[in-house]
N, C-alpha and C positions, 0 to 999 in steps of 0.2 A: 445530503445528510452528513451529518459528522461522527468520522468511525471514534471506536473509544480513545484511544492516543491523541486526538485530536480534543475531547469532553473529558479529559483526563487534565489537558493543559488544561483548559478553563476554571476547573473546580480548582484544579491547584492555584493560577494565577491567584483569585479570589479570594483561597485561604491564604497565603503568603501577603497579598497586600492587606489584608485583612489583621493579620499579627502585626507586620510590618506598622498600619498607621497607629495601633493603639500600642508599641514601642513604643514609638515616638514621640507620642501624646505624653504617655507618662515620664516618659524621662527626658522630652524637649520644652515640657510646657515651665516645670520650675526653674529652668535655664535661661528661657526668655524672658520670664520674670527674671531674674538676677540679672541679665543683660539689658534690661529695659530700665530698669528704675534703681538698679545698684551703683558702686563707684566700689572697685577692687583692683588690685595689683594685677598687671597682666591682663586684663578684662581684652582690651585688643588683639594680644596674642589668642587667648583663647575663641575670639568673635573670628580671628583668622582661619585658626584649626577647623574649627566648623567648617567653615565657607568651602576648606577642599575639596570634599568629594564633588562640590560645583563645577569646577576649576582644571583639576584634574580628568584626563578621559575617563573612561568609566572600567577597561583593560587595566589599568592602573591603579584603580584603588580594589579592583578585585584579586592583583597582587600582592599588594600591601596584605588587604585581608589574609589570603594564603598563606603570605608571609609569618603573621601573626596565629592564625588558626589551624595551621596543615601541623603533622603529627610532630615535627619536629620545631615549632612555632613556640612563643613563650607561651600564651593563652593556649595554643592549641595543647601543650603538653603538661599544663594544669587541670585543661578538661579530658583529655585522655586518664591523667592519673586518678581525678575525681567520677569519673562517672565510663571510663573502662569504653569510652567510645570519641569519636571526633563530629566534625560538621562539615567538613570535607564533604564533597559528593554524596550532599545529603538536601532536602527539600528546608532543614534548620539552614543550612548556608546558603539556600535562598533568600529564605527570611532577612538574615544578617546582613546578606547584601541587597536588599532590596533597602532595609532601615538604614541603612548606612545612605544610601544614595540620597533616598527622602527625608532624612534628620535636618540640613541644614535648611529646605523647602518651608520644614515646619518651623524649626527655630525663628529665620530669620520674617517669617511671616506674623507667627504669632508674637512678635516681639515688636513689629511696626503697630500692629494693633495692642498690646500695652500700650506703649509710648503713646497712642493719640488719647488715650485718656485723660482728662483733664487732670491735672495735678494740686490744682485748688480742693477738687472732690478729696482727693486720696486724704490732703490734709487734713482738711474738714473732719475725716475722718477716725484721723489719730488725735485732732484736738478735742474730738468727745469722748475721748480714750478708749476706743477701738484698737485692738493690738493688729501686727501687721499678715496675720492669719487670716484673722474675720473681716477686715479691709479688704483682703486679695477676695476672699469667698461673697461678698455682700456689696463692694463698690466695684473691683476691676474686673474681676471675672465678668458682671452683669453685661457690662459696658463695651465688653473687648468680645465678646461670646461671638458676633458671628463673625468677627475677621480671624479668631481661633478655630471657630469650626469651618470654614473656609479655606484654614491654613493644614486643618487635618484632611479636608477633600483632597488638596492637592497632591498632598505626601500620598495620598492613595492612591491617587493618579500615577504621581513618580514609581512610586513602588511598585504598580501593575506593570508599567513598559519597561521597567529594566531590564538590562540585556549584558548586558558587558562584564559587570562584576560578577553576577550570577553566573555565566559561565565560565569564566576564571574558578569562583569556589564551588560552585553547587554542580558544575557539568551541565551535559546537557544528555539526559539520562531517560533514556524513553519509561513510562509508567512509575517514576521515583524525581527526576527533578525538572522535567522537560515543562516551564513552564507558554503561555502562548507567545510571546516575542521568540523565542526558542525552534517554539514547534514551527513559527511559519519561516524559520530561517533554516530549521530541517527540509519543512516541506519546499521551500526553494532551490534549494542542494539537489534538493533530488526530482526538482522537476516536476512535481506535484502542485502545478499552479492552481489549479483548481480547487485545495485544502489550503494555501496559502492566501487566496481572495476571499474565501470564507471566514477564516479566522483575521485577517484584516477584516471585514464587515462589524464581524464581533467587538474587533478594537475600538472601530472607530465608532460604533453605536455606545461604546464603554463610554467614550469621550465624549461624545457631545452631551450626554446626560451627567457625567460630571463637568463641563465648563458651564450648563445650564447654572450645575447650582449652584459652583462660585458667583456666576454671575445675580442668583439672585442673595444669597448670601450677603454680596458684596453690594450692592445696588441701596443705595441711599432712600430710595422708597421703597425697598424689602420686597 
């Protein structure tokens, strides 16, 4: 049986990647667009910046965040003076760094599936003077939809396992930010293998029902 600390990480896990992948969605999907089918100054610097948190350990861009977020932080001492609190050693600096890890998962996925779009359609599109709004909503969207919803399973996925940035910013805070990658790295500390194989079970049942669906998702005969 799983005591509450343990059904504590899970619900959290779940809301965290859960905020985490619809961040993402919404502020990675029109980036992949402008990375897919745009031509702008700096476009490869910017497809670089993305790509860090990749690249980077995950200790590391959870200090950066801190760096940026913690009370004396540029960001962090904007959202102190605006809202009289921080994200520090908070279940929000989960969030942040869970989105952080899975942004470029998403970007750079849903931006291969733009790109295989055929580019004759797009045009075809603009030559019946369709502006480049009702094109993305009616030709690319249609077209790219399951390698974008595909590209959001997985940032869900990332987002659930994160480990390293979140405890850099969010801690590891029993009943406040203790998510499950967390709890079972507690419950091995302490020797509690037995909560530790359990919540591994949980993960890896988390995972094979999401690589099912990229797999069907992604799978040419749907």
């Amino acid at each position: 049986m799983l005591d509450p600390q343990s059904l504590f990480s899970i619900k959290l896990s779940l809301k965290v990647a859960t905020l985490s992948a619809l961040i993402v969605f919404l502020t990675g999907l029109p980036l992949s667009y402008l990375l897919a089918l745009k031509r702008f100054p700096f476009k490869n610097l910017l497809d670089a910046l993305i790509t860090l948190p990749l690249v980077f350990p995950p200790t590391v861009t959870g200090y950066i965040l801190l760096l940026l977020l913690g009370k004396e932080g540029f960001i962090g001492k904007l959202i102190y003076k605006l809202f009289n609190t921080g994200v520090v050693f908070t279940w929000y600096g989960a969030v942040v760094a869970a989105s952080v890890a899975a942004f470029p998962i998403f970007v750079k996925s849903a931006r291969a599936a733009i790109e295989a779009v055929d580019s004759n359609l797009i045009k075809v599109s603009y030559t019946l003077g369709k502006g480049e709004l009702s094109t993305f909503f009616k030709v690319i969207l249609p077209l790219a939809k399951r390698g974008i919803v595909a590209a959001l399973v997985l940032s869900f996925a990332r987002a659930l396992g994160e480990f390293g940035a979140t405890l850099m910013l969010a801690g590891n805070i029993p009943f406040r930010t203790n998510t499950i990658p967390l709890e079972i790295y507690s419950a091995v500390s302490g020797g509690d293998f037995e909560r530790a194989n359990l919540l591994t079970a949980i993960t890896a049942s988390m995972s094979v029902v999401i690589i099912y669906l990229i797999n069907r998702l992604t799978s040419s005969k749907g």
